[in-house]
C-alpha positions as CSV (number, residue, x, y, z in Angstrom):
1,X,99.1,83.2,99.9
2,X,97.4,83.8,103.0
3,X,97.2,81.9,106.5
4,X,94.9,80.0,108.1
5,X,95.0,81.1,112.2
6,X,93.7,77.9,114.0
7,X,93.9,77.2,118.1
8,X,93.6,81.1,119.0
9,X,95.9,81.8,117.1
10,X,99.1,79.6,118.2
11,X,98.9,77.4,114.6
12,X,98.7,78.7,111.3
13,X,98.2,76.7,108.0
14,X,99.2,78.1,104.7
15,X,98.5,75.9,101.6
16,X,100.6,76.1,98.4
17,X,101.1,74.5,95.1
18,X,105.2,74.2,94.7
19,X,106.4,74.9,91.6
20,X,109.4,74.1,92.9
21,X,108.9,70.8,93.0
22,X,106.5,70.0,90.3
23,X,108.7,67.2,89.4
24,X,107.0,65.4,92.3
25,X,103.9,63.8,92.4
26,X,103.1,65.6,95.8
27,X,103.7,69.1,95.1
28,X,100.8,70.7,97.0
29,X,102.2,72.0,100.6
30,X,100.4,72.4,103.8
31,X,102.6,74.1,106.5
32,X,102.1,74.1,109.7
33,X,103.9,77.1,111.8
34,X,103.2,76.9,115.5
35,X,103.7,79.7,117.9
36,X,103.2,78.0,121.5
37,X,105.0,76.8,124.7
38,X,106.5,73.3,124.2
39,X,104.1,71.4,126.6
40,X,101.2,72.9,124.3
41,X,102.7,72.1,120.9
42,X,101.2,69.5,118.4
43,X,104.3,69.3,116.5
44,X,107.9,69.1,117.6
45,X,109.5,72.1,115.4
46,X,107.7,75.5,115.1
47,X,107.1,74.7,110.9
48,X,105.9,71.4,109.6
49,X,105.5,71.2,106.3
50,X,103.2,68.0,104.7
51,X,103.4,67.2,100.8
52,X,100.5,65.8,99.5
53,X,99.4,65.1,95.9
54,X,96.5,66.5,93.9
55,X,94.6,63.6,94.3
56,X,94.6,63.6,98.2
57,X,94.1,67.3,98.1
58,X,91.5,66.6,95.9
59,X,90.0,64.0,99.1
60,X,90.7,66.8,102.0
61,X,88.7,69.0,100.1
62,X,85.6,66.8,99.7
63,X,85.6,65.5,103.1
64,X,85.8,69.1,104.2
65,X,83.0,70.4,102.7
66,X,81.3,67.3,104.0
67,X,81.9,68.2,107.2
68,X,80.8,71.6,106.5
69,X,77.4,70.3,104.9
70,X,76.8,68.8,108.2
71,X,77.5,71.6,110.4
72,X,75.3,73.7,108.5
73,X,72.6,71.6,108.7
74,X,73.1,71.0,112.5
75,X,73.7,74.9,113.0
76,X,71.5,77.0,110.3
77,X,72.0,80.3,109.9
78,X,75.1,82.9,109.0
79,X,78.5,81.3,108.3
């Protein structure tokens, strides 16, 4: 699984499905793991981690490329 690198570089995002806990419902993982002075930080501790289920991944997903749709129309031309 490889990292998203977000804010220069001080925040990455990894998403995972958890076998682990496949007993749950929400058993998809984004974690956050933040690498910034304290006054900069979004989150409190250096790794969040967010369950969420397939269905709201599901939601992210769509909205995202929604908002990539738009961006592209706005800003044609290479990715």
């Amino acid at each position: 699984m490889s990292a998203i690198t977000l804010l220069d570089g001080s925040l990455t995002l990894t998403i995972y499905y958890d076998a682990a806990d496949r007993e749950f419902e929400d058993d998809i993982c984004l974690q956050f793991d933040e690498d910034s002075v304290e006054f900069e930080s979004l989150f409190r501790a250096e790794e969040t981690i967010i369950y969420i289920t397939p269905q709201q991944a599901a939601l992210i997903v769509l909205e995202l490329s929604r908002a990539l749709e738009a961006a592209r129309r706005d800003h044609p031309g290479p990715p």
